[in-house]
N, C-alpha and C positions, 0 to 999 in steps of 0.2 A: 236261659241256660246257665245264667252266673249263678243265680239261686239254686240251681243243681247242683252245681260247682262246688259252692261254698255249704251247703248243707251235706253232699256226701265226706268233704275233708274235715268238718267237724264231726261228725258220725266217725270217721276212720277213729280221728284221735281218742272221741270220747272211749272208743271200744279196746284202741292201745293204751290206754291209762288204766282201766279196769284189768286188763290182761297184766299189765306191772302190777297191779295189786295185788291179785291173784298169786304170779311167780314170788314174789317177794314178800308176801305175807303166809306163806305155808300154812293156814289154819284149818284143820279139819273139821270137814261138820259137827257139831256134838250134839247127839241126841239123848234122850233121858237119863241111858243107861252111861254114856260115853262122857256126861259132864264132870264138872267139877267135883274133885275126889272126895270134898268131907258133904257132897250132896245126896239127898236117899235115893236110891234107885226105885222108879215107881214101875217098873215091869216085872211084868208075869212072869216072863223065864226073863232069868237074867243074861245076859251077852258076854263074849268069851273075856272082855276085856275088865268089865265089871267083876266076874268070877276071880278072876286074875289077881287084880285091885283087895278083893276083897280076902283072897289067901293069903299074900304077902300083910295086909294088914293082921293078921289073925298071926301070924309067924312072928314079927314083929312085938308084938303085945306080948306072946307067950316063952 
């Protein structure tokens, strides 16, 4: 039963540490279209944020 014990209270913590992580690192998934701004976008249709991105850059410039 101790071994029960002590591997569900390390299983708590391990999962409340990841959860701090989580809260307090705010990082949004990035996928293709969603990465980093001087990155190419390799999709087919482009996503609303890429489009976005890519107006304000073209305004910008002109």
């Amino acid at each position: 039963m101790v071994y029960f014990l002590v591997t569900f209270v390390f299983m708590v913590f391990v999962i409340a540490i990841m959860a701090i992580g989580v809260i307090f690192g705010r990082r949004a998934i990035k996928g293709s279209c969603g990465g980093a701004n001087n990155a190419d976008c390799v999709c087919v249709e482009k996503c609303d944020k890429r489009k976005k991105l890519e107006a304000e850059a073209h305004l910008n410039q002109g």
